[in-house]
C-alpha positions in Angstrom: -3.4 -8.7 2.6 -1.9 -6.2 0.4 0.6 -8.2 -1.4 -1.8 -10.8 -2.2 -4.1 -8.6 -3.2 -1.7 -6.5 -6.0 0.1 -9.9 -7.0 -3.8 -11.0 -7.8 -4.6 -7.6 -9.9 -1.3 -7.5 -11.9 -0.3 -11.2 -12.5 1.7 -11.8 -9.2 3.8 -8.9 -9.9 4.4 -6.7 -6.0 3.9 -3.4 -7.8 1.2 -1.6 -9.7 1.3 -1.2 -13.1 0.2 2.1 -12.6 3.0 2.8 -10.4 6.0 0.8 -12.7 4.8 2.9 -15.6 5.4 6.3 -13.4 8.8 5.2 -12.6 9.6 4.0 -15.9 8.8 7.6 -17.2 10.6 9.1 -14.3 13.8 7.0 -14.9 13.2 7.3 -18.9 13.9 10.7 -18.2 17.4 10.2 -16.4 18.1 7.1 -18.7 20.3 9.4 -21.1 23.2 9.0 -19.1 24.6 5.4 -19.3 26.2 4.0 -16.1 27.1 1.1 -14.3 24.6 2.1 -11.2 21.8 2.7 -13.9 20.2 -0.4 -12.3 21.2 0.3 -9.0 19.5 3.6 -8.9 16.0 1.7 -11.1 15.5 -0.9 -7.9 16.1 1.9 -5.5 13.3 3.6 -7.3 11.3 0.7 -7.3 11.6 -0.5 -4.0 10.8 3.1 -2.6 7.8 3.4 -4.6 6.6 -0.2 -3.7 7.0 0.7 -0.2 5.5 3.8 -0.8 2.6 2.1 -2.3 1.8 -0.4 0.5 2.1 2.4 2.9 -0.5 3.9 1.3 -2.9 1.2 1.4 -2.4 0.8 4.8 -2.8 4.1 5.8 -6.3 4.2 3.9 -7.3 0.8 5.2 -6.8 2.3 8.7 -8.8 5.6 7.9 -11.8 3.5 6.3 -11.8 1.4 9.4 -11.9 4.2 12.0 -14.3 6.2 9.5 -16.6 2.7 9.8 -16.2 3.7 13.2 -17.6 6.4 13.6 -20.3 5.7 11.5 -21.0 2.5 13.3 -21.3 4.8 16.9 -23.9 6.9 15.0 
């Protein structure tokens, strides 16, 4: 449900733009230094905060549910 649901708000891309733009800025930073494990260490980065991100819907998706709960008991 997630994925579908960012691929539908950004274009079928798996991350935010929100998100890319963060770690962009944060790798922009550390991009002085030129490397062969530049890119290694940008899709680390990404794939952490894409993870990061999905976690985080599903942890609010399960605290809206149990808040619907509650409410629902009421």
């Amino acid at each position: 449900m997630y994925v579908r649901m960012i691929q539908e708000e950004n274009q079928g891309e798996k991350i935010s733009r929100k998100t890319q733009g963060s770690v962009y800025h944060l790798l922009g930073k550390e991009g002085q230094r030129e490397s062969q494990d530049c890119g290694e260490i940008q899709d680390k980065v990404f794939l952490a905060a894409c993870v990061a991100e999905e976690n985080g819907f599903v942890m609010g998706f399960k605290y809206a549910f149990h808040l619907f709960t509650e409410c629902m008991q009421e």
